[in-house]
C-alpha positions in Angstrom: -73.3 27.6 -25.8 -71.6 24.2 -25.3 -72.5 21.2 -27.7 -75.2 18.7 -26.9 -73.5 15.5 -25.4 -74.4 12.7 -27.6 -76.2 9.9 -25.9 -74.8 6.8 -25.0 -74.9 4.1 -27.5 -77.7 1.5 -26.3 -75.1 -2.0 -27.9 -71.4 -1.1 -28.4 -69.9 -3.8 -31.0 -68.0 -6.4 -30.2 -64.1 -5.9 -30.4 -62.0 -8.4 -31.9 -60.2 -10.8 -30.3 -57.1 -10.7 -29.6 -54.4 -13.7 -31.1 -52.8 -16.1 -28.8 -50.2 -15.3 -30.4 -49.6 -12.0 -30.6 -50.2 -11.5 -26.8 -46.9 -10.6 -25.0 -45.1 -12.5 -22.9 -43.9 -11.1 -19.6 -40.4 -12.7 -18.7 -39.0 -12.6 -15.2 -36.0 -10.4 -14.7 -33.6 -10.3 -11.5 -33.5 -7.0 -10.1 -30.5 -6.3 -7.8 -32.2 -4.9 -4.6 -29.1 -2.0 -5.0 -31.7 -0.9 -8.0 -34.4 -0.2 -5.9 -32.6 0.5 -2.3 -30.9 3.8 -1.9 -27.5 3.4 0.4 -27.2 4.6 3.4 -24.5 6.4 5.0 -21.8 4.0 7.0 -19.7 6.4 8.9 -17.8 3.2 10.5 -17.1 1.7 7.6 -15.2 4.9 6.1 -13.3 5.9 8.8 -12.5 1.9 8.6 -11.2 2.0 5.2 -9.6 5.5 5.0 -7.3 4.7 7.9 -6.7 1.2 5.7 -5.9 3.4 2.9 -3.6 5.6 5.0 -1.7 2.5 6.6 -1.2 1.0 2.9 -0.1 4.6 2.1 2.4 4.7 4.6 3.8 1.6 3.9 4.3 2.4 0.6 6.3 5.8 1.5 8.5 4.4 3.9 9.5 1.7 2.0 9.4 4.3 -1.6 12.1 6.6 1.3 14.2 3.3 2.5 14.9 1.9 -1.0 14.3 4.6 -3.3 11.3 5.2 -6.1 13.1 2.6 -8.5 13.5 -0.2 -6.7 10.6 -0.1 -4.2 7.8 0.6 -7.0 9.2 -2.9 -8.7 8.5 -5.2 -6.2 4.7 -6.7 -6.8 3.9 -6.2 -3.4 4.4 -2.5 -3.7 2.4 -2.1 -7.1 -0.4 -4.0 -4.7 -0.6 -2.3 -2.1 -0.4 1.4 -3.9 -4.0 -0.3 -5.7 -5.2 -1.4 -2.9 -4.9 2.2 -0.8 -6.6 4.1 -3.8 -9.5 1.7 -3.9 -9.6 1.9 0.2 -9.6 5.7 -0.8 -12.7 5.8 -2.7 -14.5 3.1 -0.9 -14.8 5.2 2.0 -15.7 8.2 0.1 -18.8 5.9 -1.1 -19.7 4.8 2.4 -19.5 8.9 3.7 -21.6 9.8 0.4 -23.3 7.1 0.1 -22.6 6.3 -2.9 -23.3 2.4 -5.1 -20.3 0.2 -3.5 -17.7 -0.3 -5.5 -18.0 -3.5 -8.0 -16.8 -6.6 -6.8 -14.4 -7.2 -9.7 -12.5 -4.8 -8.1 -12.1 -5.5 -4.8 -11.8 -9.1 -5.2 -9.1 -8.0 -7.3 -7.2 -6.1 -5.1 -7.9 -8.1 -2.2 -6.5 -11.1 -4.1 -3.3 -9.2 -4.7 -2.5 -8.1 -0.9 -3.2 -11.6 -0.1 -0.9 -13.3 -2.7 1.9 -11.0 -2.3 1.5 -11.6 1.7 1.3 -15.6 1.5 4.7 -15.2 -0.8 6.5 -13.1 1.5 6.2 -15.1 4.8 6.4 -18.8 2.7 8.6 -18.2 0.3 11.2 -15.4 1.6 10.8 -14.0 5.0 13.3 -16.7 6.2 15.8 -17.3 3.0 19.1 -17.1 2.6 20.4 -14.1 2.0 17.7 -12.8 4.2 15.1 -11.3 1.8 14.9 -7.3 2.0 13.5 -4.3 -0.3 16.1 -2.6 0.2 19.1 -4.8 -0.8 20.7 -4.7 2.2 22.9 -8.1 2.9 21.6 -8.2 6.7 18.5 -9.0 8.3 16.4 -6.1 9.3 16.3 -5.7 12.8 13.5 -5.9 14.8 11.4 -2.3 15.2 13.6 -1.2 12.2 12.1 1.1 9.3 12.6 -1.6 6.7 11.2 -4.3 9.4 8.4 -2.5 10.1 8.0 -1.6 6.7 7.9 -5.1 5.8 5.3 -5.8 8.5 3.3 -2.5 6.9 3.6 -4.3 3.7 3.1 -8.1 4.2 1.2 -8.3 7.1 -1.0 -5.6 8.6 -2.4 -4.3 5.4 -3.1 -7.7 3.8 -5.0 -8.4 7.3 -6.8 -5.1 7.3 -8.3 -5.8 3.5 -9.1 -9.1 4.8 -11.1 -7.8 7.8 -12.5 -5.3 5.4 -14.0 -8.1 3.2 -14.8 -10.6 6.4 -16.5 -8.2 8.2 -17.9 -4.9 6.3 -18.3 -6.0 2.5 -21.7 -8.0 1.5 -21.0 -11.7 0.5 -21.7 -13.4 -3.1 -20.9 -10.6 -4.5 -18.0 -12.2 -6.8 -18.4 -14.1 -10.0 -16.3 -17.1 -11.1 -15.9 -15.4 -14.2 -13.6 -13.0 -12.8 -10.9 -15.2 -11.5 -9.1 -15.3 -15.2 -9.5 -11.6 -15.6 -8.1 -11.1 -12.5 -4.8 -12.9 -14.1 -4.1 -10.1 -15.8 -1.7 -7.5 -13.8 0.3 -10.6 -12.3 1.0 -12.0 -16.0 1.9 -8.3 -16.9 4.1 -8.3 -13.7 5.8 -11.2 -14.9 6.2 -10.2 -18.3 7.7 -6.8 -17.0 10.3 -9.3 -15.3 11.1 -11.4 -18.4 11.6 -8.3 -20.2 13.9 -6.5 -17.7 15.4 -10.0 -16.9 16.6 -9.1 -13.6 14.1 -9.8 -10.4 13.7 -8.9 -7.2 12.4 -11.8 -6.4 14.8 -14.9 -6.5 12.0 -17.6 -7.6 12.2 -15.3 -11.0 15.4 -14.0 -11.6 16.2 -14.9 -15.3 19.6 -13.8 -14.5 20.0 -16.7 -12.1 17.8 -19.5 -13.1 17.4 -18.9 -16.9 14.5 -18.3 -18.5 13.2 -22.4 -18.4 13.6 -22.7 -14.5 12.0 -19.3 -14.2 9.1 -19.7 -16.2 8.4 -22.8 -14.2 8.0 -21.0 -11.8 6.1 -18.6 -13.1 3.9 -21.2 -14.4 3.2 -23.0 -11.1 2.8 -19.5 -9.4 0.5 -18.5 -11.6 -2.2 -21.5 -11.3 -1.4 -21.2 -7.4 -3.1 -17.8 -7.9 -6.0 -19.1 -10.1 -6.6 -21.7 -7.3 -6.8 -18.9 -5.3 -9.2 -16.5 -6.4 -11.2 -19.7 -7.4 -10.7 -19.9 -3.7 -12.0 -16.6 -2.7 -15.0 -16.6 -4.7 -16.1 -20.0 -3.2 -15.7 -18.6 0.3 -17.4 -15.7 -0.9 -20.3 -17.5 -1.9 -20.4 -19.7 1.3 -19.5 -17.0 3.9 -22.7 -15.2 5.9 -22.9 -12.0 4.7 -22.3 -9.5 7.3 -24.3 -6.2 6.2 -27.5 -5.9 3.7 -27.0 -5.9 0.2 -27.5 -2.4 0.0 -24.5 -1.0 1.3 
């Protein structure tokens, strides 16, 4: 047989209360929406960047094929655009996935990069004299060349297609202004790889021309030039409409 239930008490005593003080405090906490949101698949955007990363790929290879391993993997550009078509490379496998995008330390990163090593080229050295080439050469590449269009790969259509990328496919304020110093990093490693092989392939910082006062001058004023400009590209960042949910 089952026990008797024992009746309800007719008064239940008071409990104590409860200290003012001791009572928790529930603090509000920002959530990213990426928390709570799965992604969703963006075919598009994938076939977008994987063909990115294959055009940056294939600029890399001609020019790697037109001026050798050596010489080609030394110019900035180069280094660039070889990081630029392995993030391209797993941003579209996140988009096919889906997969969490890729953080914006990153790209902004990259992206700054392309765009630097683009600005240089057509400002500073697509018209010099000696013309400017990767591959040494003392004449002007000729138009619909290998080393002309690899210079066009290079410089001009992959710089625009990581632009478009970030214009058009990537969510906006996603960038911090914290990041602009860290993203200082691989060009003052670049440059210190110059100092220490003294020889450039860039004429603004050839040691072996300028000494190392002129060049680091140069350096100098290059280098806040890039600060301004990933100060820059956060600021648009901020202010530009984002062009797809937060999600993706």
């Amino acid at each position: 047989m089952t026990a008797p239930i024992p009746p309800v008490p007719r008064e239940i005593p008071d409990l104590p209360a409860i200290p003012w003080e001791s009572t928790p405090v529930l603090k509000p906490s920002f959530v990213p929406v990426t928390a709570v949101v799965a992604p969703v698949r963006r075919s598009l955007v994938a076939a977008y960047r994987l063909l990115t990363a294959l055009l940056a790929g294939a600029g890399v290879v001609l020019e790697i094929y037109l001026a050798g391993p050596a010489r080609a993997l030394s110019y900035f550009q180069v280094q660039s655009t070889v990081l630029l078509a392995v993030v391209m490379l797993v941003a579209a496998s996140r988009s096919w996935r889906p997969r969490r995008a890729l953080p914006a330390a990153l790209t902004g990163a990259v992206l700054l990069y392309v765009v630097i090593g683009a600005v240089v080229y057509h400002v500073l050295l697509a018209h010099t004299t000696p013309p400017f080439t990767m591959t040494g050469a003392t004449a002007p590449p000729a138009r619909w060349h290998a080393q002309w269009a690899a210079l066009q790969v290079l410089h001009t259509l992959v710089p625009l297609a990581a632009v478009l990328d970030w214009l058009l496919l990537t969510p906006a304020s996603r960038m911090r202004l914290r990041q602009a110093a860290g993203w200082l990093l691989f060009p003052l490693a670049y440059l210190v790889f110059l100092l220490v092989r003294a020889r450039s392939r860039y004429p603004f910082l050839d040691v072996t021309a300028h000494g190392y006062r002129h060049t680091l001058a140069n350096a100098l004023l290059l280098g806040l030039a890039i600060y301004a400009s990933a100060v820059l590209l956060v600021a648009l960042d901020h202010a530009r409409p984002s062009p797809v949910r937060r999600r993706v």
